[in-house]
MITI-137640 format. One record per residue (C-alpha): residue in three letters; x, y, z. Coordinates in nm, 3 decimals. Each point is the difference from the previous one (the first is absolute). Example, Ala and Ser with C-alpha at 12.3 -4.5 7.8 and 13.67 -1.06 7.14 Angstrom:
BEGIN
{Ala {1.230 -0.450 0.780}}
{Ser {0.137 0.344 -0.066}}
# end
This chain:
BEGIN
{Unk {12.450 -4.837 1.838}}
{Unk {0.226 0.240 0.156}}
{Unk {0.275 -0.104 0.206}}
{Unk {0.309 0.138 0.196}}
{Unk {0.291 -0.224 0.189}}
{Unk {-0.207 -0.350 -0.083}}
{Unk {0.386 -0.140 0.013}}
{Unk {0.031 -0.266 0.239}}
{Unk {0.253 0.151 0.168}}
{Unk {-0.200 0.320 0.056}}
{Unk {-0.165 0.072 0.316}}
{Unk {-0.296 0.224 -0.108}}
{Unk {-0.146 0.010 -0.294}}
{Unk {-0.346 0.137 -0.149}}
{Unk {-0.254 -0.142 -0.303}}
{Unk {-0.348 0.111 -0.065}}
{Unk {-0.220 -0.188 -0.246}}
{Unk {-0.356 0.084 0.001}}
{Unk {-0.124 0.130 0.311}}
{Unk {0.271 -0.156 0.240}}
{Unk {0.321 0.121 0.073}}
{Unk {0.225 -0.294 0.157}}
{Unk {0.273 0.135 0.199}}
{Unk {0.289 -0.316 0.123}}
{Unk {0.242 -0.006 0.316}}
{Unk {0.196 -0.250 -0.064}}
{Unk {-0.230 -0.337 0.011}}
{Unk {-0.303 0.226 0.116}}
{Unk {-0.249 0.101 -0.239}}
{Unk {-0.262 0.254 0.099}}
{Unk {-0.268 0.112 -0.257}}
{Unk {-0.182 0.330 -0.054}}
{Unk {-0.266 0.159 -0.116}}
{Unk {0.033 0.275 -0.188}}
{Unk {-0.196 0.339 0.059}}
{Unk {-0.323 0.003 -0.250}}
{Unk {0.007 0.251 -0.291}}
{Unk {-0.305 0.039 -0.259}}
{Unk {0.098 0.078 -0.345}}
{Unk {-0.235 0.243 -0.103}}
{Unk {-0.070 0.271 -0.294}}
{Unk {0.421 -0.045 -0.092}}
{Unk {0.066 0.048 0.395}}
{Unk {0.118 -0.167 0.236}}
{Unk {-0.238 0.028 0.350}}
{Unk {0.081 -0.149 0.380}}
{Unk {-0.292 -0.105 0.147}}
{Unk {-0.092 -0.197 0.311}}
{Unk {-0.344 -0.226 -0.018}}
{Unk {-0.110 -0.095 0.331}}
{Unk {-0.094 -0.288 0.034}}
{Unk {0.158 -0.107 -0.317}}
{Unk {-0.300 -0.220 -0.044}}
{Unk {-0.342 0.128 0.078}}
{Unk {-0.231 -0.258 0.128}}
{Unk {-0.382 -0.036 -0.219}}
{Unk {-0.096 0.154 0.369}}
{Unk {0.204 0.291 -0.044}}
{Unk {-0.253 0.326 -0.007}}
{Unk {0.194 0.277 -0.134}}
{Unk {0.308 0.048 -0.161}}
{Unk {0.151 0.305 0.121}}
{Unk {0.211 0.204 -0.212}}
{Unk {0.260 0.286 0.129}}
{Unk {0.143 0.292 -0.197}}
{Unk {0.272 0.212 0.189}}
{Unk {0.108 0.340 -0.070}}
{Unk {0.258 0.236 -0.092}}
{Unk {0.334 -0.101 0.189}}
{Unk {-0.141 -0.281 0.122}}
{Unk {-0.014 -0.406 -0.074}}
{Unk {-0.207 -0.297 0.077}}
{Unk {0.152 -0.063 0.330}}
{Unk {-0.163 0.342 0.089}}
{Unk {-0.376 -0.242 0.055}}
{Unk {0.199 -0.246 0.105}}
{Unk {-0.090 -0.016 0.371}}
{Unk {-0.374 -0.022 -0.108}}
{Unk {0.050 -0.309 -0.147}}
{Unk {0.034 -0.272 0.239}}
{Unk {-0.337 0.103 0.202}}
{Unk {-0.201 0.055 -0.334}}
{Unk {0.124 -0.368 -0.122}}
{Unk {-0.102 -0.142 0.333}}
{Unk {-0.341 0.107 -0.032}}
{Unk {0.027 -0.124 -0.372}}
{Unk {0.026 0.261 -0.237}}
{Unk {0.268 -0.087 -0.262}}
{Unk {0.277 0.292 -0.007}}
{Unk {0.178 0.120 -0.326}}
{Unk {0.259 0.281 0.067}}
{Unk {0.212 0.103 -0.309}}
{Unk {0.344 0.240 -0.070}}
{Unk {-0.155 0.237 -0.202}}
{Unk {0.262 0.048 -0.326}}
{Unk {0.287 0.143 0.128}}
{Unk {-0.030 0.012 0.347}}
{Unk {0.083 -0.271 0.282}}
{Unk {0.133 -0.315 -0.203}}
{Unk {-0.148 0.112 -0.321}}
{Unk {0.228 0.103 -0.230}}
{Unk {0.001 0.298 -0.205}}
{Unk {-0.014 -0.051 -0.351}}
{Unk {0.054 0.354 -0.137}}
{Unk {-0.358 0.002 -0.193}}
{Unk {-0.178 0.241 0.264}}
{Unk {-0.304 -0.028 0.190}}
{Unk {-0.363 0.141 0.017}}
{Unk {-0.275 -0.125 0.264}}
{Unk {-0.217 -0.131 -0.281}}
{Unk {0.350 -0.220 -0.073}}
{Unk {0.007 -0.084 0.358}}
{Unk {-0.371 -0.091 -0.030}}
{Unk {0.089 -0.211 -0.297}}
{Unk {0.265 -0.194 0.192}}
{Unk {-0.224 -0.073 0.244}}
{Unk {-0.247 -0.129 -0.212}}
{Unk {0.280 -0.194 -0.182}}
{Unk {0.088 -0.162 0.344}}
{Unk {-0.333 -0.108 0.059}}
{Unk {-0.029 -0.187 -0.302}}
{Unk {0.352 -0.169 0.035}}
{Unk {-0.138 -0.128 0.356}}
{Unk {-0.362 -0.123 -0.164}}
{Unk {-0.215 0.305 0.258}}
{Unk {-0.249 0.069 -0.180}}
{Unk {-0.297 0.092 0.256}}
{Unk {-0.033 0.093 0.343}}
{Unk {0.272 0.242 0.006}}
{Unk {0.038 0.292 0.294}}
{Unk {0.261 0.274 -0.159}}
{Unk {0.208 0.157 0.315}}
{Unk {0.187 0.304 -0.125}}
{Unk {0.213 0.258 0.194}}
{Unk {0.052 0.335 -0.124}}
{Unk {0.099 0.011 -0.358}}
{Unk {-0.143 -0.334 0.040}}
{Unk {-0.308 0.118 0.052}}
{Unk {-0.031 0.159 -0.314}}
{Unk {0.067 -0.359 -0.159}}
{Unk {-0.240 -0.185 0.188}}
{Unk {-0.256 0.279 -0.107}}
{Unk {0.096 -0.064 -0.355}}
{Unk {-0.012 -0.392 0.033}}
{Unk {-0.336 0.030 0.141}}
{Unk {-0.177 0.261 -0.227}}
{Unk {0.149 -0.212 -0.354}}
{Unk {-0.104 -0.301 0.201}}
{Unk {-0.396 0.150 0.012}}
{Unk {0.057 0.177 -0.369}}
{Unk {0.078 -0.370 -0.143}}
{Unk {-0.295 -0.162 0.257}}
{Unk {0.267 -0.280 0.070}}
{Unk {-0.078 0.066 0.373}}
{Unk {0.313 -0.190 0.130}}
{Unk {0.060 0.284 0.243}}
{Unk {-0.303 -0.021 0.307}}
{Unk {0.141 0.288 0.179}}
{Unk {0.284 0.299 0.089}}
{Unk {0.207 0.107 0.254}}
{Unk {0.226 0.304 -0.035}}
{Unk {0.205 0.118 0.302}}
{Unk {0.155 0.360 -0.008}}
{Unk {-0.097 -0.014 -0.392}}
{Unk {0.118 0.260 -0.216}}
{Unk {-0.268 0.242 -0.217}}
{Unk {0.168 0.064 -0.316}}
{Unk {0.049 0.385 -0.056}}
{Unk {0.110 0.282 -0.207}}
{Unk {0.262 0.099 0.317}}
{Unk {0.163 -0.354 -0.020}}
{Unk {0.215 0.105 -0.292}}
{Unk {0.230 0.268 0.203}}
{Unk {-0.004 -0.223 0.317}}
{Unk {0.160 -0.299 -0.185}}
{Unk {0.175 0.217 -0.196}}
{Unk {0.212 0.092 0.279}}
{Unk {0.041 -0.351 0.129}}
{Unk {0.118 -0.111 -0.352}}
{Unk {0.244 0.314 -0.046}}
{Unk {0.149 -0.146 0.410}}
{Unk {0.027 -0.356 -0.133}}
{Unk {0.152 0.116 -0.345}}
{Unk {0.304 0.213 0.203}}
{Unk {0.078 -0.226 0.314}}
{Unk {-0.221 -0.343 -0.008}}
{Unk {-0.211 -0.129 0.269}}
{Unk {0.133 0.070 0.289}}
{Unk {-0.069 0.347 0.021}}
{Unk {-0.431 -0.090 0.031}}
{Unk {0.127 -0.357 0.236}}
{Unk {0.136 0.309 0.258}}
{Unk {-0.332 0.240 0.000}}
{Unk {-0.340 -0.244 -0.144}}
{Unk {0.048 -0.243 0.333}}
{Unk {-0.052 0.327 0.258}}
{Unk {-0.181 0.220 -0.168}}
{Unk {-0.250 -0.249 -0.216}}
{Unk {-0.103 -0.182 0.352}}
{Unk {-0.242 0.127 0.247}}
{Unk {0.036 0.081 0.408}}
{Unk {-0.032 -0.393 0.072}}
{Unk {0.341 -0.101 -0.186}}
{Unk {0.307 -0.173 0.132}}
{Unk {0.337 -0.039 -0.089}}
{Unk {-0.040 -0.311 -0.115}}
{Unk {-0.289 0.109 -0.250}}
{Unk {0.258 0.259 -0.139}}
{Unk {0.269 -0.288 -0.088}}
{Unk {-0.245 -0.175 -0.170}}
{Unk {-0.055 0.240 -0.203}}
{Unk {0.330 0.103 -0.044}}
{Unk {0.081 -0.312 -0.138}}
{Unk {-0.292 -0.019 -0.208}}
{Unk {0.115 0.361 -0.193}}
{Unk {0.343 -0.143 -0.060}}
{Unk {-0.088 -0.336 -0.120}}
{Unk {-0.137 0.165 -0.308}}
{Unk {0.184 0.063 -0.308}}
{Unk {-0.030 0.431 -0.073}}
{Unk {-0.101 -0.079 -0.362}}
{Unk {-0.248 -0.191 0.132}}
{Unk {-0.078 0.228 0.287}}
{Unk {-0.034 0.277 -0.273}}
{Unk {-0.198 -0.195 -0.268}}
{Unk {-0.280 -0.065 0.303}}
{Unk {0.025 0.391 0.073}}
{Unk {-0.093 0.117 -0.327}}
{Unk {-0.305 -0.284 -0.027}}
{Unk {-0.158 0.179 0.303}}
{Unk {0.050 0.321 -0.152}}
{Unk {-0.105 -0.074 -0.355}}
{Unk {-0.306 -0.264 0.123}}
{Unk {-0.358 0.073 -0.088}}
{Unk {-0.255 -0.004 0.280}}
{Unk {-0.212 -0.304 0.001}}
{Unk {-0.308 -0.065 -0.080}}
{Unk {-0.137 0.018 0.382}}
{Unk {-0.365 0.038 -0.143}}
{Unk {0.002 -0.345 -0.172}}
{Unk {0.116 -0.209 0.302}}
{Unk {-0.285 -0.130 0.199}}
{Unk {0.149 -0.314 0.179}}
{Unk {0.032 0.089 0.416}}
{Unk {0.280 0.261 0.063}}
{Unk {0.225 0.035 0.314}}
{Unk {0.201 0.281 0.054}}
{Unk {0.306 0.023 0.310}}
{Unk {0.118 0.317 0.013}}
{Unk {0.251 0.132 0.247}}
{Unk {-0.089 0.312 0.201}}
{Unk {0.428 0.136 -0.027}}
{Unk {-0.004 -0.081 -0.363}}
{Unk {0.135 0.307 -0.247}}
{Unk {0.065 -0.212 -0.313}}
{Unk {-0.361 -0.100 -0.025}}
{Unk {-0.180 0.281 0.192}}
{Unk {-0.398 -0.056 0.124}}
{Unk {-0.164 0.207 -0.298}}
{Unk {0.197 -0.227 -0.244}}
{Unk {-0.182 -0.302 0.143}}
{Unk {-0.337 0.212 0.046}}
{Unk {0.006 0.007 -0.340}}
{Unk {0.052 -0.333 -0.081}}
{Unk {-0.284 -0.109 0.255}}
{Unk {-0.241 0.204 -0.189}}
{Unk {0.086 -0.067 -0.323}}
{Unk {-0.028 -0.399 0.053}}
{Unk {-0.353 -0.125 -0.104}}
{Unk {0.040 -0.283 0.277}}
{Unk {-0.310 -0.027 0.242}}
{Unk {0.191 -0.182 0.247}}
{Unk {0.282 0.277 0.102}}
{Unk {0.228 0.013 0.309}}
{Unk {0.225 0.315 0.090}}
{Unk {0.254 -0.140 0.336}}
{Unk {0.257 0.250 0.121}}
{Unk {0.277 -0.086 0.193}}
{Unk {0.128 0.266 0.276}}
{Unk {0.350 0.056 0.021}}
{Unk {0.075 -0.181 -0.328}}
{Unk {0.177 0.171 -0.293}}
{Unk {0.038 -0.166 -0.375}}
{Unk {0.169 -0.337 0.055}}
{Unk {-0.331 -0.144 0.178}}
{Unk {0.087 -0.354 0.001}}
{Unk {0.335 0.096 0.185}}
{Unk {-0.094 0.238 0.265}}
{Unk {-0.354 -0.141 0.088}}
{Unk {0.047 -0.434 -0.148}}
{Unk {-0.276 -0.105 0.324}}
{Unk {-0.276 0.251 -0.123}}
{Unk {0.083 -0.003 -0.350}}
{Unk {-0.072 -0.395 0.025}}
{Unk {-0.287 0.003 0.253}}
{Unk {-0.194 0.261 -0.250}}
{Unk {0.071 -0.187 -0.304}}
{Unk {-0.030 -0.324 0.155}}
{Unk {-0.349 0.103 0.089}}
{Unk {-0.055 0.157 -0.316}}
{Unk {0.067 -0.346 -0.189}}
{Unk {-0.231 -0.214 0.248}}
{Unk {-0.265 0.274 -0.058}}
{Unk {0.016 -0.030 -0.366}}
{Unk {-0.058 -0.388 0.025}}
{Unk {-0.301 0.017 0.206}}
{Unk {-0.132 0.261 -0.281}}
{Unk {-0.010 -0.352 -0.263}}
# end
């Protein structure tokens, strides 16, 4: 147990043991639960599971993968709807971004994939799993669903990529020059340009905040570690994934351009595919267009029961 000022005659004073911090004012007690963090392939991952308990009625776990410069509370306004109709929700801090520390080691998506995987397993999902990813996300969710029908474990039943990333031979000089900004001044060179010039016609101030603050609440190790695992990522086995694909793409969106996701549509051996472009919307979906972006997947998810 950890404790500071547990004197008497202290006023304030903190101890954690477990999962509880207990914080005292004078007679008053007040306990707390601390945030939840998965330890997972040596790191250490935030994660929210909502609800924490899924009910034997529960349909579909839904899983969400964020992208570059981003963290779990990028989904997080999808959550409460998809719960109410539900779906279980697992959003996680990919390492080192959001509340996920940065442990030095590097990342690649198939890592990311892995952690995912690893997450899973620590929360006992083992079937009925829809993977969410979001740019560089996308490319993970693509991964986790191809080595899911390699290995025939089928615990993924379908995919949803919005604004996802194609992995190409250009990606290396783009990042490139991201990673030599970060390197020389840190984040907050990319948390002044990516909010205006990454979103779409539709945007609002607000929007750009929130993604201001998501930029500068990652570490630039971490920042740069995630840069070169979209440059040095191999493209996924589209061709092998047959479960039902949708696909939200935004009609402003430069960092993952229409014949990017073209591709990707072709490529996918799915017979159930679904292309939905949003007007007005650049690459931080979720943020600029949250009503459509739920209504579509929403749909998407109700659709895919009614296929059992």
């Amino acid at each position: 147990m950890y404790k500071r000022g547990a004197n008497a005659s202290t006023s304030r004073g903190i101890a954690a043991e477990g999962a509880t911090i207990a914080i005292w004012r004078r007679s008053a007690i007040i306990a707390i639960r601390t945030m939840p963090y998965a330890n997972v392939n040596s790191k250490t991952l935030f994660f929210t599971l909502s609800p924490s308990q899924s009910s034997t009625a529960s349909p579909l776990t839904v899983l969400f993968v964020h992208g570059l410069g981003s963290s779990s509370s990028f989904f997080q306004p999808l959550v409460p709807s998809l719960t109410s109709q539900g779906y279980q929700c697992l959003t996680v801090d990919t390492h080192g971004s959001g509340l996920s520390p940065y442990t030095g080691h590097g990342n690649t998506t198939a890592s990311i994939a892995a952690d995912a995987i690893a997450l899973l397993d620590s929360q006992g999902i083992t079937e009925n799993v829809v993977v969410v990813g979001h740019s560089m996300g996308g490319i993970v969710a693509s991964l986790l669903a191809a080595e899911d029908s390699a290995s025939k474990q089928q615990r993924f039943k379908a995919v949803v990529l919005i604004g996802p990333v194609n992995p190409n031979p250009g990606a290396a000089e783009v990042f490139g020059k991201r990673i030599s900004i970060v390197e020389k001044d840190g984040m907050e060179p990319l948390a002044a340009s990516i909010p205006t010039t990454a979103t779409g016609s539709k945007s609002t101030p607000l929007v750009h905040a929130f993604i201001r603050s998501l930029l500068l609440g990652i570490s630039p190790a971490g920042y740069i570690s995630l840069c070169q695992a979209i440059a040095e990522s191999a493209v996924p086995a589209y061709e092998s994934i047959k479960v039902p694909l949708l696909v939200i793409a935004g009609a402003e969106d430069k960092s993952a351009p229409m014949d990017g996701i073209i591709h990707i549509m072709e490529n996918y051996a799915s017979t159930k595919k679904e292309l939905r472009t949003l007007e007005g919307v650049g690459h931080w979906h979720v943020l600029e267009a949250f009503s459509e972006v739920q209504e579509i997947i929403g749909g998407f998810l109700k659709e895919l029961q009614s296929l059992k």
